[in-house]
C-alpha positions as CSV (number, residue, x, y, z in Angstrom):
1,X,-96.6,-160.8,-54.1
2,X,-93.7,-161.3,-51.3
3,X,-93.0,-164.4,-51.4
4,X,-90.2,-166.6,-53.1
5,X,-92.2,-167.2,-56.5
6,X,-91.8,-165.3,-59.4
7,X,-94.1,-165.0,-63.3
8,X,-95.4,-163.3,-65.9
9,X,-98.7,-163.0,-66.3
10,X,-99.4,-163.1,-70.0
11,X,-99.7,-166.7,-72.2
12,X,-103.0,-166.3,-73.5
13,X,-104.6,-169.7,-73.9
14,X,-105.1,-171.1,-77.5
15,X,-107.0,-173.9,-79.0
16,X,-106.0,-177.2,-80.8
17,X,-105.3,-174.9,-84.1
18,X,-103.2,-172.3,-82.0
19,X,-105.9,-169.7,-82.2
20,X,-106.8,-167.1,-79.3
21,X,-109.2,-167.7,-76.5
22,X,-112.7,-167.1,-77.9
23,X,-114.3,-163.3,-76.4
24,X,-116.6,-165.5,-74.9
25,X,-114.7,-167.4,-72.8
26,X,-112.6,-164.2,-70.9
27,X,-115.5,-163.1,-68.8
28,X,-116.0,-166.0,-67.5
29,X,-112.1,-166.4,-66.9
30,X,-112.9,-163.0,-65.1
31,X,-115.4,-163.8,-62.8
32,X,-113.4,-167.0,-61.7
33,X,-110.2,-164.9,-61.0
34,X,-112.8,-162.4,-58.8
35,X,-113.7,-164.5,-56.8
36,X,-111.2,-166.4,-55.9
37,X,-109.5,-163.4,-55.0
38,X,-112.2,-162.2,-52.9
39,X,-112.0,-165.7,-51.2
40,X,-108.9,-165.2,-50.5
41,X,-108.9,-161.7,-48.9
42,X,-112.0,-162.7,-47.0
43,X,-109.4,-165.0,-45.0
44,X,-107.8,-163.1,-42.1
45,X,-104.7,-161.7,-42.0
46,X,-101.2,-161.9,-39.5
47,X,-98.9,-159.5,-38.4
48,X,-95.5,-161.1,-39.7
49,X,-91.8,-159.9,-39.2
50,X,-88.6,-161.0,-38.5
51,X,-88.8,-160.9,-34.9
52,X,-86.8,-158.3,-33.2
53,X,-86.0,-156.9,-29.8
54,X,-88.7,-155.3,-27.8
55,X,-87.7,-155.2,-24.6
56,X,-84.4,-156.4,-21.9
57,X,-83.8,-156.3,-18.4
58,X,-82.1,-153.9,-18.0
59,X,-84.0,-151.7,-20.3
60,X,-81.4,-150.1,-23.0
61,X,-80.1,-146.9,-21.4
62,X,-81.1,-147.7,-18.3
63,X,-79.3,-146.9,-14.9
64,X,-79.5,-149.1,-12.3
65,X,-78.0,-148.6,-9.0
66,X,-76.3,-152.2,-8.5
67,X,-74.9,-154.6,-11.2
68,X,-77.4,-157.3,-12.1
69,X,-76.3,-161.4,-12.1
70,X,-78.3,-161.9,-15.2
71,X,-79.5,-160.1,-18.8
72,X,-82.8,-160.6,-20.0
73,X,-83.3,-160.1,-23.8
74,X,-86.8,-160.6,-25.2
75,X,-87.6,-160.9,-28.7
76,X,-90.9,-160.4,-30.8
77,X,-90.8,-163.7,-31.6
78,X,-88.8,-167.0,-31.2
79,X,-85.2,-167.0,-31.8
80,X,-82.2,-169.5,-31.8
81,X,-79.3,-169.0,-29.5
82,X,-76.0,-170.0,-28.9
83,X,-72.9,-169.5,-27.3
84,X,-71.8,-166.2,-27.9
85,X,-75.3,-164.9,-28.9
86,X,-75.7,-162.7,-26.3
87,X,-72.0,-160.4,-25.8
88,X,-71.9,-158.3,-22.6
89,X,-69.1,-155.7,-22.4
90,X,-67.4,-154.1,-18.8
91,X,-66.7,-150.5,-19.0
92,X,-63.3,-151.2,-19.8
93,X,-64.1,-153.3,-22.7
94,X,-63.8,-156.8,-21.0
95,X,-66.2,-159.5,-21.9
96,X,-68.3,-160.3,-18.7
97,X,-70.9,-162.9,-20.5
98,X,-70.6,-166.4,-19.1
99,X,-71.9,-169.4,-20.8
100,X,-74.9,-169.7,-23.3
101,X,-77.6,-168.1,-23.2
102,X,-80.9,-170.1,-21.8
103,X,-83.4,-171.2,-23.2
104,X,-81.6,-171.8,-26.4
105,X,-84.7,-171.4,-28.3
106,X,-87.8,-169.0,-27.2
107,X,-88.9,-165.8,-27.1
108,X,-87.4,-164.5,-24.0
109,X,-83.5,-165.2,-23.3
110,X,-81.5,-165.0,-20.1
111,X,-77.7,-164.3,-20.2
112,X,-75.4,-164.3,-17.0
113,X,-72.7,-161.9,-16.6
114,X,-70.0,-161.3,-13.9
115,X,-70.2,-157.8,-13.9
116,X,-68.7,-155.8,-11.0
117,X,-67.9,-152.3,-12.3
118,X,-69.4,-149.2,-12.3
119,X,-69.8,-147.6,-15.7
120,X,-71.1,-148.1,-18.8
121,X,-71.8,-151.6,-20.2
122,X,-72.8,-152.5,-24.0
123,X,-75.0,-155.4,-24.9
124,X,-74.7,-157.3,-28.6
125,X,-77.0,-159.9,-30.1
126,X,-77.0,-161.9,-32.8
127,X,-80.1,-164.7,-33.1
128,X,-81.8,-166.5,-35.7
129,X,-85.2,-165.9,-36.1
130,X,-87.5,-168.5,-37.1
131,X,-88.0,-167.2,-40.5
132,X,-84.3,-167.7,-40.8
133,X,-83.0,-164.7,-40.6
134,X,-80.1,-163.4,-38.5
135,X,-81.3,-160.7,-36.2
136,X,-78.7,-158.6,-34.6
137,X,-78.5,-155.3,-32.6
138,X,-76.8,-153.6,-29.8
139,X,-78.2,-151.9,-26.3
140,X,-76.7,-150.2,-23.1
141,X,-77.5,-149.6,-19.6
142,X,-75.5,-147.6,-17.1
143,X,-74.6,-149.4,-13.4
144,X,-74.0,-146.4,-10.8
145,X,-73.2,-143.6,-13.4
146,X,-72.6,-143.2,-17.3
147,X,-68.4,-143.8,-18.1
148,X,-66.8,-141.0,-19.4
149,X,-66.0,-140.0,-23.1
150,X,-63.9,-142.8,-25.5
151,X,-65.3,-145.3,-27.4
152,X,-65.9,-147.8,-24.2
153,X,-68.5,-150.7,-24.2
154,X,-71.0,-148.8,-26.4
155,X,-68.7,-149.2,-29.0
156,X,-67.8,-152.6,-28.6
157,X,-71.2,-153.8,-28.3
158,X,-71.8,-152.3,-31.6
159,X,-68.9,-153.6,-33.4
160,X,-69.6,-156.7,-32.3
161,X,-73.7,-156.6,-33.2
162,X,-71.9,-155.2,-36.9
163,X,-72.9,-157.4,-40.1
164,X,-70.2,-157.3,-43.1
165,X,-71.7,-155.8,-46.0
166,X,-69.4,-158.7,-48.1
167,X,-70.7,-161.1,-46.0
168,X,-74.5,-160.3,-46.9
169,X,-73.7,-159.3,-50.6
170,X,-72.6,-163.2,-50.7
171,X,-75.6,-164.4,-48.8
172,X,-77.8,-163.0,-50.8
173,X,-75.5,-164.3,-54.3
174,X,-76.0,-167.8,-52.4
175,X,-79.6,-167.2,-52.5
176,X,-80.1,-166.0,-56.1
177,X,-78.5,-168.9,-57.9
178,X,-79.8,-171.2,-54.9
179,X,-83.8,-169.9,-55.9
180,X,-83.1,-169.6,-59.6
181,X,-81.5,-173.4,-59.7
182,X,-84.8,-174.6,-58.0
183,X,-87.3,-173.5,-60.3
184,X,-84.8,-174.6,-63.5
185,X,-84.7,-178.4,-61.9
186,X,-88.1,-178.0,-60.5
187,X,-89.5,-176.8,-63.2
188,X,-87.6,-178.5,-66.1
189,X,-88.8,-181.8,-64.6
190,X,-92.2,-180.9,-64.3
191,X,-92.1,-179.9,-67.9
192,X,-90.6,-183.3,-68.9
193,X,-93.2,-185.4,-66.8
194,X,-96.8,-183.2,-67.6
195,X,-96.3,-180.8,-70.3
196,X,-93.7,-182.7,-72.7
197,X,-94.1,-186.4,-71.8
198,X,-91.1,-188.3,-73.9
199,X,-89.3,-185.1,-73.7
200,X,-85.4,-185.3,-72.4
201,X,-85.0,-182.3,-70.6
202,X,-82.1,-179.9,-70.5
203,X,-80.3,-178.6,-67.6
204,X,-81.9,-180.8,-65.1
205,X,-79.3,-182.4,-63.4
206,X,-76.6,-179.6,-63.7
207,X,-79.2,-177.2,-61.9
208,X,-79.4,-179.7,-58.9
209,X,-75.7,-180.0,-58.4
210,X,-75.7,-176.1,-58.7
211,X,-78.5,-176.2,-56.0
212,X,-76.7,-178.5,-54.1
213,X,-73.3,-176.2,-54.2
214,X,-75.3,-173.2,-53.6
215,X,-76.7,-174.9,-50.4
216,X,-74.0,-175.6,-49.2
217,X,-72.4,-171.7,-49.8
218,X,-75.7,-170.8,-48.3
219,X,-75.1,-172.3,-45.1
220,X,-71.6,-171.7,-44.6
221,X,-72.3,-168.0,-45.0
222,X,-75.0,-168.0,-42.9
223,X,-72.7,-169.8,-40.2
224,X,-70.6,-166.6,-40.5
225,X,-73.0,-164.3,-40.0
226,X,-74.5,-165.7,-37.1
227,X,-70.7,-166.1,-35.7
228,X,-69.4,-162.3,-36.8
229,X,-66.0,-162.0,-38.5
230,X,-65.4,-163.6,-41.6
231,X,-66.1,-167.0,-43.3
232,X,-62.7,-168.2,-42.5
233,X,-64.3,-167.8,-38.4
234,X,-67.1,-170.0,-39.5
235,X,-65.1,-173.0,-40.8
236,X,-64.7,-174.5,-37.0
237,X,-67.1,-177.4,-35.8
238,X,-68.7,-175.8,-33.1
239,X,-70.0,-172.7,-35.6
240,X,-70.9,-175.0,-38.0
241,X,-73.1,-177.1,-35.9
242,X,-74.6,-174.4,-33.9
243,X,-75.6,-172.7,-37.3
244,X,-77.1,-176.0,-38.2
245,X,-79.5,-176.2,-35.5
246,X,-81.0,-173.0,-36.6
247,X,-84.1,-173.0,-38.4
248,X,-82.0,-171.6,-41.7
249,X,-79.8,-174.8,-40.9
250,X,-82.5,-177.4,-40.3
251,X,-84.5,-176.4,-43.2
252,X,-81.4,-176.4,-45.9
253,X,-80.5,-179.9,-44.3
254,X,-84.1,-181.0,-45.2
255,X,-84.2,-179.6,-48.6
256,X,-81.2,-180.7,-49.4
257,X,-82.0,-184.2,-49.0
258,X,-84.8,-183.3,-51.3
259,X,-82.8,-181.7,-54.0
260,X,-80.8,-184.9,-53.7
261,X,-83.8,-187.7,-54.1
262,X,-84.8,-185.8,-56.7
263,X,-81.3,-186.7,-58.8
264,X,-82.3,-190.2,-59.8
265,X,-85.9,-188.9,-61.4
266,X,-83.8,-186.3,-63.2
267,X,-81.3,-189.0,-64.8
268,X,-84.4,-190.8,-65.6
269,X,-86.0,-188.2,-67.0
270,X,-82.5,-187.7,-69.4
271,X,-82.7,-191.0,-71.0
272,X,-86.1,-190.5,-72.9
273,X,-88.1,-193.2,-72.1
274,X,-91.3,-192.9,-72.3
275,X,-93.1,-193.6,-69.0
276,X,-96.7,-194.8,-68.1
277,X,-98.9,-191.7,-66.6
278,X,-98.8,-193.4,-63.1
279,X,-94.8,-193.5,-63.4
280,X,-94.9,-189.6,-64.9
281,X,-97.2,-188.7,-61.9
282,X,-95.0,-190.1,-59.4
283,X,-92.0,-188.6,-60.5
284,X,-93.8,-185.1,-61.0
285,X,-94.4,-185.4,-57.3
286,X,-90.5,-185.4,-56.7
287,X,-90.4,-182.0,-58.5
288,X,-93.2,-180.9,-56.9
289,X,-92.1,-181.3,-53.2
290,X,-88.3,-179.9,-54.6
291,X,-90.1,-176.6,-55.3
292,X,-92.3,-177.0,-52.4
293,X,-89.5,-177.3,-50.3
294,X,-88.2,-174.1,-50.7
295,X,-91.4,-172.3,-48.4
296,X,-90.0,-174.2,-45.3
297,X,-88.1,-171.3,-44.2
298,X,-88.9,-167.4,-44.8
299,X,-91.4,-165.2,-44.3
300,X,-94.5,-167.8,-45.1
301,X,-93.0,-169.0,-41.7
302,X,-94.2,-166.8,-39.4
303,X,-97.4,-165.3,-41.1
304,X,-100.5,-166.0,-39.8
305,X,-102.2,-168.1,-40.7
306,X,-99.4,-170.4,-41.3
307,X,-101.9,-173.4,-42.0
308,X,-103.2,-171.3,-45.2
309,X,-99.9,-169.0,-45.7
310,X,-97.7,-171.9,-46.2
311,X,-99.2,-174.2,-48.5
312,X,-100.2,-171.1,-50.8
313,X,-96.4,-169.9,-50.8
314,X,-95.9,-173.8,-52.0
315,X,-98.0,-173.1,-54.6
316,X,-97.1,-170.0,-55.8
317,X,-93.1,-171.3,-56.1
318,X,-94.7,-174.5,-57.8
319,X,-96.2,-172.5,-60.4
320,X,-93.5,-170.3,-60.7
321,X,-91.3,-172.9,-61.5
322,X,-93.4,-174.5,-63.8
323,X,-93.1,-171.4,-66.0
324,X,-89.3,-170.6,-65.6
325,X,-88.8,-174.3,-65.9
326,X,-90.9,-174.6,-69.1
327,X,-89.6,-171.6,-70.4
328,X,-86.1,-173.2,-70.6
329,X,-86.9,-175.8,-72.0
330,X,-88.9,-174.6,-74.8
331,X,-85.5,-173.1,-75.6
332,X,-84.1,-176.4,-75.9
333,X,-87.2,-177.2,-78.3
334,X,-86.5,-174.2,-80.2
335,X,-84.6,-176.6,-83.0
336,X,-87.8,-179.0,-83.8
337,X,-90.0,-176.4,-82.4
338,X,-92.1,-176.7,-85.9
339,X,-92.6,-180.2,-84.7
340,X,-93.4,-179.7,-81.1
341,X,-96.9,-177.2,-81.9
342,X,-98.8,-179.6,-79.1
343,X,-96.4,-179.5,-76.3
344,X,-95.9,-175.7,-77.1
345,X,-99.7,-175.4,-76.6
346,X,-99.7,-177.6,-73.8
347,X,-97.7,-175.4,-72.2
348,X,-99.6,-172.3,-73.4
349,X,-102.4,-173.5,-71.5
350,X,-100.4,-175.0,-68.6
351,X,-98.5,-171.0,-67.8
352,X,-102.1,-169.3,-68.2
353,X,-103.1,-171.1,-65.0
354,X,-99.6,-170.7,-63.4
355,X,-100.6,-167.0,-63.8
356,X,-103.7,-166.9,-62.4
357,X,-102.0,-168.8,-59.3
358,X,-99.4,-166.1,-59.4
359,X,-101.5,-163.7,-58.9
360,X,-103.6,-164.3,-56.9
361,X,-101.3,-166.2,-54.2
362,X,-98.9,-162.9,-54.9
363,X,-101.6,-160.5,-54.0
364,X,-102.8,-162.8,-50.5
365,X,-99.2,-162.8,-49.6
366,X,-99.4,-158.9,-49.9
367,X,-102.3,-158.8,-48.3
368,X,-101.7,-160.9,-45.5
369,X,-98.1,-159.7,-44.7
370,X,-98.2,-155.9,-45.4
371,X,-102.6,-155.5,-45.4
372,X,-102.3,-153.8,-48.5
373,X,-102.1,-150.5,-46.9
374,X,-100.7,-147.7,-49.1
375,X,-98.3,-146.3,-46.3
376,X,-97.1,-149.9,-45.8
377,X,-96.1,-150.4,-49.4
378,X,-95.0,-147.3,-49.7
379,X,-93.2,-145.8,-46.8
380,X,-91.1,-149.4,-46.4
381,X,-88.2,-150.5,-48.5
382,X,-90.1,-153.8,-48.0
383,X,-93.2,-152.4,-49.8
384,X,-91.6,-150.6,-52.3
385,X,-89.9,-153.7,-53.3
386,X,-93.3,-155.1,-53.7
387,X,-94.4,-152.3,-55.4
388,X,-91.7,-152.8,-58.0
389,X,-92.0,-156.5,-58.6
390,X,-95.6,-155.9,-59.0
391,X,-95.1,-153.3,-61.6
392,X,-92.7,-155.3,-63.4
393,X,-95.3,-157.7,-63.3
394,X,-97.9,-156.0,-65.3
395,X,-95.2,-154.8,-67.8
396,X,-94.4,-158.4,-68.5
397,X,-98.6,-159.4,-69.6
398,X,-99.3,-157.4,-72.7
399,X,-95.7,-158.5,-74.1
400,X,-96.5,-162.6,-73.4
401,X,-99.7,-161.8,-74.3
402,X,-99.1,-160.4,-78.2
403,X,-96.5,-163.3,-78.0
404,X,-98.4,-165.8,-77.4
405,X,-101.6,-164.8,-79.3
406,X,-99.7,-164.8,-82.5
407,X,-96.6,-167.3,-81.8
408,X,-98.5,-170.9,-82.6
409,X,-99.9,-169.9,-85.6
410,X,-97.1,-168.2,-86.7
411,X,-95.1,-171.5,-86.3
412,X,-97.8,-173.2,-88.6
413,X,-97.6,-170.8,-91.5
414,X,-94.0,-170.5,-91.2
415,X,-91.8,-173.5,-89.7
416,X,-88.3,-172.5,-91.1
417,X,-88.6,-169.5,-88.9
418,X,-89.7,-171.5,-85.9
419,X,-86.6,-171.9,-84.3
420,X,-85.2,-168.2,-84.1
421,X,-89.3,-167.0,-83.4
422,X,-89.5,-169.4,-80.3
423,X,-85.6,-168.5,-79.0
424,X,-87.1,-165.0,-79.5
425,X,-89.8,-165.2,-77.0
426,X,-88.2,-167.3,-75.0
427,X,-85.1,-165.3,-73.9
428,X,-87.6,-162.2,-73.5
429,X,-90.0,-163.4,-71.1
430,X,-86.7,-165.2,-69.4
431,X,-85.0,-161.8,-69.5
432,X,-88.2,-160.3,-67.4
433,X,-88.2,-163.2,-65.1
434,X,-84.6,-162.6,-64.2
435,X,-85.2,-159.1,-62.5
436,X,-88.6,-160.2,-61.1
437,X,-86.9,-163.0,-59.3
438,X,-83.8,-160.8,-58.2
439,X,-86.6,-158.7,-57.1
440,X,-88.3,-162.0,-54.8
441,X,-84.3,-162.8,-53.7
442,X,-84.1,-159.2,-52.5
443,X,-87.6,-159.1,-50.7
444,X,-86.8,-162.8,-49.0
445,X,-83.8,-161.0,-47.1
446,X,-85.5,-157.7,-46.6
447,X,-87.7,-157.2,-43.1
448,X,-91.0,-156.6,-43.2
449,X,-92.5,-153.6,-41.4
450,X,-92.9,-153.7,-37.4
């Protein structure tokens, strides 16, 4: 899929005595996972994409006999501006943009400019979109005739429209250990609460601080991009709180209050006691709106229909982060693993259907974003991304698969091994996930094709 979540698709379900799934059982299992995914692609599909410029008064190259009082930039979608969104440069290089541009948030922007020469003038935008990207790009149009030779406001324009490749190697940093921190705390207390109850999990906490930190990287870099230079530009007030009334912005503030509630579970969570179900179901909620929380922002934003795209990219990060979440904690298990057999099988059981939900939200998200044409996932860097985490995929199920088939009884028959044979499967699978979710991290900041 190409959405946030990540998973492997191969824990093969066992009984009470750790034995495969009965033949009897997989067609059935079959026919389910048919048609649901033929419910799902019977559900129509949305055009999505970061929105981007399709049209501007003046048109880009044209000429127009007088200069105009105004700019009109209009986007495929709604954007965020602020002052200094929309840069207008004179022939000679002067800045001729006055004020912010209005609206501040829409589809169709307006940008007035005290422009008096003849020559060439060069146009630079930089806008949030509502996915929460930063869209950027540069245009020109000509009053009276074209300027002659140099670099002039062409070049300007672009220079200032220019993205630093540091900048976005950070971003993107930010946004790996931000995603991979969620599904750890997500994940691990989910485990704790449903899967392990009585179980003190590992990592927890430290993976919301981390969260927390990353957040806050996250948005700081993303004030710099939207402002151009370098982070030490985006460390004034006025940056800061114009890149927090972005929909990036907005949505970090949101889930960062989230990642924060979800501390005192977490502590609670660390000190063993056993809990009543009501009291374990309550605090499984807190997990599951942390992972939830993540689909408020990105490309489940603006596909349509958001009503059914968004709660299915919830889902598919919930279920994702039940199984890289579980998976490090059965790490942690690995020294009494001989004495853990249920919860292991519990959580056999428990990543079989996270698969299944993997899948098949993974394959809708496809669908709905890219129609599953074969020039669409192939022709695009987008696709091919999709393409590659996909194939990853399928490498990972006939490895969890013989893993899983054989693992529980293998603990039964021998327990003095159980502790290297569970770290063993463990760190693979964990290994797989890795790329697969540097695969998602890469495919949240990548553009969809137009």
């Amino acid at each position: 899929g190409s959405g946030k979540g990540v998973g492997t698709a191969g824990t093969a379900a066992c009984d009470p005595a750790g034995q495969r799934v009965a033949p009897a059982r997989m067609p059935r299992l079959a026919v389910a996972f048919l048609v649901a995914l033929s419910a799902l692609l019977w559900v129509p599909s949305g055009a999505a994409a970061h929105a981007r410029l399709v049209g501007s008064e003046p048109a880009n190259e044209a000429v127009v006999a007088t200069a105009p009082k105004a700019l009109v930039l209009e986007f495929s979608g709604s954007v965020t501006a602020g002052a200094g969104s929309i840069q207008v440069y004179a022939p000679d290089e002067r800045r001729v943009d006055r004020g912010a541009p209005t609206p501040s948030k829409g589809t169709r922007l307006t940008q007035r400019i005290d422009a008096d020469q003849q020559g060439t003038y060069g146009v630079a935008y930089r806008v949030s979109s509502e996915d929460g990207h930063v869209v950027t790009g540069a245009t020109t149009f000509v009053v009276g005739s074209a300027s002659a030779g140099g670099r002039g406001a062409a070049g300007a324009s672009r220079d200032a429209a220019h993205v630093d490749r540091r900048l976005e190697a950070a971003f993107s940093t930010a946004r790996f250990v931000e995603v991979l921190a969620l599904l750890i705390a997500a994940g691990g207390g989910i485990f704790a609460c449903l899967v392990a109850p009585g179980w003190r999990p590992r990592a927890v906490v430290p993976a919301l601080v981390v969260l927390l930190v990353a957040y806050a990287a996250g948005f700081v870099l993303n004030a710099a991009i939207i402002r151009g230079g370098g982070i030490g530009d985006a460390l004034d007030g006025d940056t800061l709180r114009a890149a927090a009334d972005t929909p990036f912005g907005l949505s970090l503030q949101v889930r960062a209050i989230v990642a924060v509630v979800a501390i005192a579970p977490a502590l609670l969570l660390r000190r063993g006691r056993e809990l009543e179900p009501v009291g374990r179901w309550a605090l499984a909620v807190v997990f599951v709106g942390l992972a939830a929380s993540l689909s408020i922002t990105g490309h489940a934003v603006t596909t349509e229909p958001t009503w059914l795209r968004m709660p299915l990219d919830m889902v598919h990060v919930t279920a994702a982060a039940v199984w890289i979440g579980g998976l490090l904690q059965l790490a942690a298990m690995a020294p009494s693993a001989s004495s853990r057999v249920p919860a292991i099988i519990r959580f056999s059981r428990t990543a079989f259907a996270c698969v299944v939900v993997l899948l098949l939200s993974g394959i809708y998200a496809t669908w709905a974003e890219l129609g599953l044409h074969p020039g669409e996932l192939l022709d695009s860097r987008y696709g091919r991304l999709v393409v590659a985490k996909f194939v990853i995929y399928l490498g990972t199920m006939p490895l969890a698969g013989t893993n899983m088939q054989t693992f529980v009884p293998q603990l039964r028959r021998r327990p003095a091994d159980a502790p290297r044979m569970l770290r063993q499967y463990v760190w693979r699978e964990l290994a797989l996930l890795v790329v697969v979710l540097a695969l998602t991290v890469w495919l949240i900041a990548t553009p969809q094709p137009h």
